[in-house]
N, C-alpha and C positions, 0 to 999 in steps of 0.2 A: 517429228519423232517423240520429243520432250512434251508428251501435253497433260501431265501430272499437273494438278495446283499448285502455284507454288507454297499454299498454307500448308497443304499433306505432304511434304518436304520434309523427313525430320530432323535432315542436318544441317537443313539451309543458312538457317539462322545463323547458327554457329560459323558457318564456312564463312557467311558475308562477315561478319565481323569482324574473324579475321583475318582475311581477304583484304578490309580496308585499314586495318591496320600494318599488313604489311606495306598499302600503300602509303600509308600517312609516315613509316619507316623511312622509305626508301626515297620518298621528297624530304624527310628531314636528313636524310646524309646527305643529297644532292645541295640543300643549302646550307650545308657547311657542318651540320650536326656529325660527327664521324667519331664520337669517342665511342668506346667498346659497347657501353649500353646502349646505345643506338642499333650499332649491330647485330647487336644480341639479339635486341628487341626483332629486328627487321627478317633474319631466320627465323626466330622462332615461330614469328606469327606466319611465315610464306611458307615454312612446314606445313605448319598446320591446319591454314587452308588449302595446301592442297592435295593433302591425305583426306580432309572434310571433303571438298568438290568430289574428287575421284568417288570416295566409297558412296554419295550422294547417288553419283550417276550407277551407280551395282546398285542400288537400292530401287532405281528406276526402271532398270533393266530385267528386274529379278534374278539379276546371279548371286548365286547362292556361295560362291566364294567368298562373300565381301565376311561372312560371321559362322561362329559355331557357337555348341554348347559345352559347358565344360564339362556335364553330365547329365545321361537322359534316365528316363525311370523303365520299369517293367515291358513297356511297350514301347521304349524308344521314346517316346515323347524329351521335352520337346523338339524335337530333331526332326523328327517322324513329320510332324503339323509342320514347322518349318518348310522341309522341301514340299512339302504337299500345298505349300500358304493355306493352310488351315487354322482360322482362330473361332472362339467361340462367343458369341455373343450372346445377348441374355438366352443363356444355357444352351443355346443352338448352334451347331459347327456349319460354317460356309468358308468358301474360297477368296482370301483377300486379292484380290488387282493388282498388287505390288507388293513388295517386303518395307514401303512403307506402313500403308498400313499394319501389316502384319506385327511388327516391331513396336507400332504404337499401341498396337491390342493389347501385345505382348507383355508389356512393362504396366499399362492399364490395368491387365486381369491378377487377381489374386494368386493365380499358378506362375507369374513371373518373379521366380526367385533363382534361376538357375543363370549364374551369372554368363553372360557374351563373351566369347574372343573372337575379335572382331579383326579381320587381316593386315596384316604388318605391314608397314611400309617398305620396304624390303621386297616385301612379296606382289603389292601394287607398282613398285618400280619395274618388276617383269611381266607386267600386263597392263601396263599405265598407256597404251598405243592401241590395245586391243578396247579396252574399256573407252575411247571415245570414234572408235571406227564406225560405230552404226550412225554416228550424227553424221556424221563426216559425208554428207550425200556429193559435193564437188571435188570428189579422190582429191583434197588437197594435201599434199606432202607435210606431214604434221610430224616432226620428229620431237619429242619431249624425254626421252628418258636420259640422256647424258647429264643434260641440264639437274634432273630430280637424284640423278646419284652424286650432283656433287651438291645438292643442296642435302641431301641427308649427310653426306659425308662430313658438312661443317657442324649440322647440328648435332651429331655426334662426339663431335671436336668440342662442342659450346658445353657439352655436358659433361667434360672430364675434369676432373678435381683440380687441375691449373690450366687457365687457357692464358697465351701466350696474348695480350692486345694489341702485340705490335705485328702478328702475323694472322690471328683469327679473323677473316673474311678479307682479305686481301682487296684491293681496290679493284685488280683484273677478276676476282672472283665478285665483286659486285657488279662489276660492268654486264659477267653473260649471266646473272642473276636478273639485272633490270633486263636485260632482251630476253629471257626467259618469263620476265614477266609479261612481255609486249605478246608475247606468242601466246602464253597461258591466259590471256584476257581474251583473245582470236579463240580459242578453244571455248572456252565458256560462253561466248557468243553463239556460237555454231551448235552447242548443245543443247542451248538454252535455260542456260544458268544466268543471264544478261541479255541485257537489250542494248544494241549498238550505241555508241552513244552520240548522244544528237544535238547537244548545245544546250539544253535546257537545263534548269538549273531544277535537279530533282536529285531523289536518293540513288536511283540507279548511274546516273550520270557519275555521280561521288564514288561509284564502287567500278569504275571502269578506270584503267591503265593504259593507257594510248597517245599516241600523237597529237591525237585529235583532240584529248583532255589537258594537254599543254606537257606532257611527260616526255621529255624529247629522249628519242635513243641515245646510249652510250657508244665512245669508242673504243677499243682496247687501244692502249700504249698512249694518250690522251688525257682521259681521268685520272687525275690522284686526287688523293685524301686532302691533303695540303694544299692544293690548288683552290681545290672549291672552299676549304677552309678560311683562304686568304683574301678571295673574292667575297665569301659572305657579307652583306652590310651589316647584319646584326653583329657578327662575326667584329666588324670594325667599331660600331659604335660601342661594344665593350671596352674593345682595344682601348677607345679614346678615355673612356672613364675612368679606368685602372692605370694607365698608363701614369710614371710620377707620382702615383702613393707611395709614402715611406709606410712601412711596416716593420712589425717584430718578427726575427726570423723563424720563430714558434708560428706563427702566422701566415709563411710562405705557402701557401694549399689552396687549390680551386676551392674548397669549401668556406676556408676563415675569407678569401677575397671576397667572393660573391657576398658574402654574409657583412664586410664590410663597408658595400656598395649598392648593397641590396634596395634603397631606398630610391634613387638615381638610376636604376635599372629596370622598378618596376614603372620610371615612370617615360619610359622606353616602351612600355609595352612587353617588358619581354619577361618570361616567367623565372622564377628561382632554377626552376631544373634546364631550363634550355640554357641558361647565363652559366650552370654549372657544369654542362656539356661542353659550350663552347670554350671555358677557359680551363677544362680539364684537356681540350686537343691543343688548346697553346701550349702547356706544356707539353705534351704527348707527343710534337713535332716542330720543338725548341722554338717559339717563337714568342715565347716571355722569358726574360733574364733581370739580371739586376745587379746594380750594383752599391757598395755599400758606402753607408754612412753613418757619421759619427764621431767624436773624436780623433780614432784612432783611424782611420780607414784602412791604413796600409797593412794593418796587423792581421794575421787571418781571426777569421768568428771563431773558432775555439778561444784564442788566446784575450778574449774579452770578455766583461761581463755581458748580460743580455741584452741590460738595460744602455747600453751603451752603445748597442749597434740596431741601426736600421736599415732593410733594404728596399730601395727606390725602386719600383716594377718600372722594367722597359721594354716594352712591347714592341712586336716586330713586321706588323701589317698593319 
């Protein structure tokens, strides 16, 4: 069905990118990475690829849903050329093959000033079943829109002026996220967005989500956040470094620790921001504490100077 190039694609690019980015997300909270910007990261790119694939495949199909214009001129144009895939080329009108091309004339030609609205996701979640029925030659049971209303429904949630990180993306909403991914990598296979993937150590291989890429499914009521947290190694080998620092209680912060250990850490291998992920979740799910010291110990930290109290990190995995 799919035997467009994948060069004259014009969303391809885009989609795989972030396509692999949601995957490279969704194995960094599997290994232990779960503070909020992971999260963040991990919708917003699995939105985004797969509002890119979707309107890819309208692109290949020539449905003419997937874009409009926000205004046409005397004759309707470009509206008019649009349904018709009419573009012009050196000064001569013929019929493009697809609304790839068409779209790439389109933005090419000097008459492409007339900006796109291009269909909402919203409006792809109620044709997101129909948009991959023609690939679908083995009537296989392919249910995706539950899945896609509540991935817009978080990233809706990611975009309002306070998100809550102890409730935004929940652990069970990550679980039918990752099998929504296992399913949505099956669809793009079948389309021909992907090539199965086969062992080989190639780019296509990296942009596949499967079993078979070592992605193992989730369970519901199984995964948490803290769990994988506690198991991570790298996860542990922080623990061991920080663990038994005295520090100023000005200092108590994922950022001043890492920054204080940062040397010892890279030579772990492990980067600034991922050491500041994972001791942003040991706080996030109490599993760094401390306790004080100093002259006075027993006195609470108000009631002393600054310089006179330090608190011992005690880590707790």
């Amino acid at each position: 069905m799919n035997t467009i190039p994948y060069k004259e694609k014009i969303l391809l690019n885009n989609a795989y990118e972030a396509w692999y980015q949601a995957i490279l997300n969704a194995r960094r909270i599997k290994n232990g990475l779960v503070s909020l910007q992971y999260r963040k990261a991990f919708v917003s790119s699995l939105h985004n690829s797969v509002e890119l694939f979707l309107k890819q495949l309208m692109l290949d199909q020539n449905d003419h849903r997937v874009a409009t214009f926000k205004k046409t001129d005397k004759d309707g144009n470009p509206l008019k050329d649009y349904y018709n895939n009419t573009i012009i080329e050196n000064g001569k009108p013929f019929v493009a093959h697809d609304l790839n091309v068409f779209f790439k004339n389109y933005y090419k030609s000097k008459s492409g000033v007339t900006p796109v609205i291009s269909i909402t996701f919203k409006e792809l979640i109620n044709i997101c079943e129909e948009i991959i029925k023609p690939y679908n030659k083995d009537g296989l049971k392919i249910e995706l829109k539950d899945e896609i209303v509540l991935l817009n429904k978080i990233r809706n949630d990611e975009e309002h002026f306070y998100i809550q990180d102890d409730i935004f993306l929940s652990a069970d909403d990550f679980v039918k996220l990752d099998g929504f991914m296992h399913k949505f990598n099956k669809v793009l296979v079948i389309c021909g967005l992907l090539y199965p993937f086969n062992g080989c150590d190639d780019v296509m291989n990296d942009l596949n989500y499967c079993v078979e890429s070592g992605d193992v499914l989730l369970k519901q009521g199984v995964f948490s956040y803290k769990k994988v947290l506690k198991g991570a190694i790298t996860a542990q080998i922080i623990a061991k470094i920080i663990n038994g620092d005295e520090i100023p209680p000005e200092h108590f912060s994922p950022f001043h620790i890492v920054e204080r250990h940062v040397r010892r850490i890279k030579e772990q291998h492990i980067s600034f921001e991922d050491a500041l992920g994972y001791i942003q979740s040991l706080f996030d799910y109490n599993l760094i504490d401390y306790s004080i010291t100093g002259p006075a110990p027993d006195e609470p930290i108000e009631a002393l100077p600054s310089y006179c109290v330090y608190l011992k990190i005690k880590t707790k995995i």
